[in-house]
C-alpha positions as CSV (number, residue, x, y, z in Angstrom):
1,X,86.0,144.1,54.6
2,X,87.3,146.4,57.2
3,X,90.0,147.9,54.2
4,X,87.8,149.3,52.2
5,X,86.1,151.6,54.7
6,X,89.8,152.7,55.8
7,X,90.2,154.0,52.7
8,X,87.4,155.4,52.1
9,X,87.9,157.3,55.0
10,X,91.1,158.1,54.0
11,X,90.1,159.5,50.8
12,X,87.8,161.6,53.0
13,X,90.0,163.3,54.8
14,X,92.8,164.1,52.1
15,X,90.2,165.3,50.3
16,X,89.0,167.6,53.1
17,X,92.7,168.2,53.9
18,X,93.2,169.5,50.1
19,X,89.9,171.5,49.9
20,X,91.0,173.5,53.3
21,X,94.3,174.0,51.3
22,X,92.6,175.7,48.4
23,X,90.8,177.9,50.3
24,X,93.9,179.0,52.3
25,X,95.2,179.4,49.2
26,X,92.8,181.6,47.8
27,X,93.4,184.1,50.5
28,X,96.8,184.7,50.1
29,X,96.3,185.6,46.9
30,X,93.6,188.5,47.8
31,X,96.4,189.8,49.7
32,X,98.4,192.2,49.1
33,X,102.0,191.8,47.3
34,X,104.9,190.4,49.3
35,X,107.8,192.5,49.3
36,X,110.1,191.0,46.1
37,X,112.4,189.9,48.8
38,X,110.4,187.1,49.7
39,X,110.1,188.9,53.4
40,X,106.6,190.5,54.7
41,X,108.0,193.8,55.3
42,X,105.8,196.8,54.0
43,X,106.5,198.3,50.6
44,X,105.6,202.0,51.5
45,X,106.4,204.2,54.6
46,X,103.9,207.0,55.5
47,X,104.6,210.3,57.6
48,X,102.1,212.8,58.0
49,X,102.9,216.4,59.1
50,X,100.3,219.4,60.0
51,X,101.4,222.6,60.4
52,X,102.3,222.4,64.2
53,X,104.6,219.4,64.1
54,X,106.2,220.0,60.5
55,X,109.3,218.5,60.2
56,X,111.3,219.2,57.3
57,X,113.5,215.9,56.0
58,X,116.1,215.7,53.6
59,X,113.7,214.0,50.7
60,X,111.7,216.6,50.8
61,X,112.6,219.9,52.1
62,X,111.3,221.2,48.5
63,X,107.9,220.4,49.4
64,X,105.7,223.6,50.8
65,X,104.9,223.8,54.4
66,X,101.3,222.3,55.6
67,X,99.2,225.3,55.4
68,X,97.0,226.1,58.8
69,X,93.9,223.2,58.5
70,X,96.2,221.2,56.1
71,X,97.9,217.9,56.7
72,X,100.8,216.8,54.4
73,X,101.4,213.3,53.9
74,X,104.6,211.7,52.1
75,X,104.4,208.2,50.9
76,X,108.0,206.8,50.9
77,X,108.4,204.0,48.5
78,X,111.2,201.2,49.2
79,X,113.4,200.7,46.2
80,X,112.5,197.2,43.6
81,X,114.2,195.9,41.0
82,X,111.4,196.2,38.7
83,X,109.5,199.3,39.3
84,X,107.7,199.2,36.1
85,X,106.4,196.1,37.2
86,X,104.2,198.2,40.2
87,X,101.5,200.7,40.5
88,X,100.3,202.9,43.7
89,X,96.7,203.6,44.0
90,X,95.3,206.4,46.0
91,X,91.8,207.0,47.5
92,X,91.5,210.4,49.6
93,X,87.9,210.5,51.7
94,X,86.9,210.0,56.0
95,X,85.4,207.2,57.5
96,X,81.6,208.5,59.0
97,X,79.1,207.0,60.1
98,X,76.3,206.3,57.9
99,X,73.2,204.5,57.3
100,X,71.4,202.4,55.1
101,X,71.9,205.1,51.5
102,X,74.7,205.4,49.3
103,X,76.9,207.7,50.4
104,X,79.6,210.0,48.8
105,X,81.7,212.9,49.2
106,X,82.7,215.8,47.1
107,X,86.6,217.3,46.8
108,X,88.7,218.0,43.5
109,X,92.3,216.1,43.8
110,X,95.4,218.4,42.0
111,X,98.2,218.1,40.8
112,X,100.6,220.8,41.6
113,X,104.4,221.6,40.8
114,X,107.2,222.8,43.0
115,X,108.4,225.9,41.6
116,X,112.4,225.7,40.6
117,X,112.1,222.2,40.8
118,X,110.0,220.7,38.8
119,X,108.8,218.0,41.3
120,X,104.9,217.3,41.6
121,X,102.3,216.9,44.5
122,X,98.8,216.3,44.7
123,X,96.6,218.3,46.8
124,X,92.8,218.8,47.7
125,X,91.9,222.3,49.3
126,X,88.3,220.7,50.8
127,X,86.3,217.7,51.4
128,X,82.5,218.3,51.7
129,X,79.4,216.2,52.3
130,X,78.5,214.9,48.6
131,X,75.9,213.2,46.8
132,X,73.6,210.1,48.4
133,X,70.6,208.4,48.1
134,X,67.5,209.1,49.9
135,X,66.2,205.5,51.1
136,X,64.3,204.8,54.0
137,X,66.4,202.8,56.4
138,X,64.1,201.2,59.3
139,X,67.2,200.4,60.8
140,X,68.4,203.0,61.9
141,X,71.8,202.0,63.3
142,X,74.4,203.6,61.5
143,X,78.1,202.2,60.8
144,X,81.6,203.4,60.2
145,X,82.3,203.5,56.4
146,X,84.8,205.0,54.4
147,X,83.9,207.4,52.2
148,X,86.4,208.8,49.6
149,X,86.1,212.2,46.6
150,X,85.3,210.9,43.6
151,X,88.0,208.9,41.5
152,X,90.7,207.4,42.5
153,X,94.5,208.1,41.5
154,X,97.0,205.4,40.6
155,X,100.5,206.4,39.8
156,X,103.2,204.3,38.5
157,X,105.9,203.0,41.2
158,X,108.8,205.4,41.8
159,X,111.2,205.0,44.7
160,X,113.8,208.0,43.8
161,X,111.0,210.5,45.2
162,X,108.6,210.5,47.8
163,X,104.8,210.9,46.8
164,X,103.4,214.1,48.4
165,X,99.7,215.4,49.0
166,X,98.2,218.0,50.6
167,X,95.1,217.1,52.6
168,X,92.6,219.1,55.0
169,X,93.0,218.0,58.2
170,X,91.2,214.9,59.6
171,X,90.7,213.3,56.3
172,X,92.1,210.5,55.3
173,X,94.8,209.3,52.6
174,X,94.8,205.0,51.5
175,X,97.2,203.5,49.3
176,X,97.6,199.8,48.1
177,X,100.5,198.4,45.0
178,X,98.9,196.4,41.9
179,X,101.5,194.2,40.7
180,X,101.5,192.9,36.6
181,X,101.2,189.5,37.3
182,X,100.8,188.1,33.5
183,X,102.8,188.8,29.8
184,X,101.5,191.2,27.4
185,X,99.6,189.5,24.7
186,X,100.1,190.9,21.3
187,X,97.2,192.0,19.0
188,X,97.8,190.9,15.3
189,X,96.1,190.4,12.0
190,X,95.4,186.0,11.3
C-alpha cells in the first residue's frame, strides 16, 4: 500500500523537477546570443570619445573628430565565421524620468560618408523633447525610462570596420545582435 504513494510522489516531484527545467529553459532563450564559440564573452566592444578625451586609434583615424557637444561612439565588432548569419540593431534616445503618458523623443539619425574614403557613419545633430500623451496620472511618481528618436537602425554584421555615430552629448547609444535561427523556406507554385 505504502508503494503506490511513493510513486506518486515521485512522479510529483520529477514532474515539478521538469517543469522548473522548462522554465529555465525559456529564459536562456530570451537572452541574448552566445558568442559562436560556445564562451559568454561579449560580441561587440564600445568606446565612446567627446571632444576633450578624443583619442584617435588605428581603426579609425578616418573618422572626424567629436565636434564641441558631440560624443562619438565606435561599436567594435569581434570577427564570426558567419557574419551573414548576424544583424546589429541600434536605438539612439536618454533615459528621463517620466510619468504615467507615453512618452517620446524627436532627432533625425544620418547617414554620412567619409570623404576620400568611402566609409559611412551615422550621426544625429539633436535630440529634443518629442511627442506624448496628455493623461492624467494620480500618481504622480515618476520613473526612469528610456526614451529613444523614432525608428530604430539595424545593420548587417560586419567585423572588418567599426560602426561609428555621432551623438550629442549625454544621450545614449543601445545595441543588441539578432541571430537567423531557422532555413529559408521557398515560395513556389503547387
Amino acid at each position: 500500500m505504502t508503494t503506490p504513494s511513493i510513486t506518486f510522489s515521485a512522479k510529483r516531484i520529477i514532474t515539478a523537477s521538469a517543469l522548473a527545467l522548462s522554465m529555465l529553459s525559456f529564459n536562456a532563450l530570451a537572452t541574448s546570443p552566445a558568442h559562436p564559440s560556445g564562451l559568454n564573452q561579449n560580441m561587440i566592444t564600445s568606446t565612446a570619445f567627446d571632444s576633450t578625451n578624443y583619442l584617435a586609434e588605428k581603426k579609425t583615424e578616418m573618422f572626424p573628430v567629436p565636434s564641441e557637444g558631440m560624443e562619438q561612439h565606435i561599436l567594435t565588432l569581434q570577427p564570426l565565421d558567419n557574419e551573414s548569419d548576424y544583424m546589429v540593431e541600434i536605438q539612439i534616445g536618454k533615459t528621463q524620468l517620466v510619468d504615467c503618458n507615453k512618452h517620446g523623443l524627436s532627432g533625425e539619425l544620418t547617414e554620412n560618408t567619409v570623404k576620400g574614403w568611402g566609409y559611412n557613419y551615422y550621426q544625429v545633430d539633436s535630440i529634443n523633447p518629442g511627442p506624448s500623451t496628455m493623461m492624467a496620472c494620480f500618481d504622480k511618481a515618476k520613473t526612469e525610462a528610456f526614451l529613444s528618436i523614432p525608428g530604430s537602425l539595424k545593420v548587417n554584421y560586419d567585423s572588418r570596420l567599426p560602426k561609428v555615430f555621432y551623438l550629442p552629448k549625454g544621450s545614449e547609444l543601445r545595441y543588441r545582435i539578432w541571430r537567423v535561427e531557422s532555413e529559408f523556406n521557398v515560395s513556389k507554385i503547387k
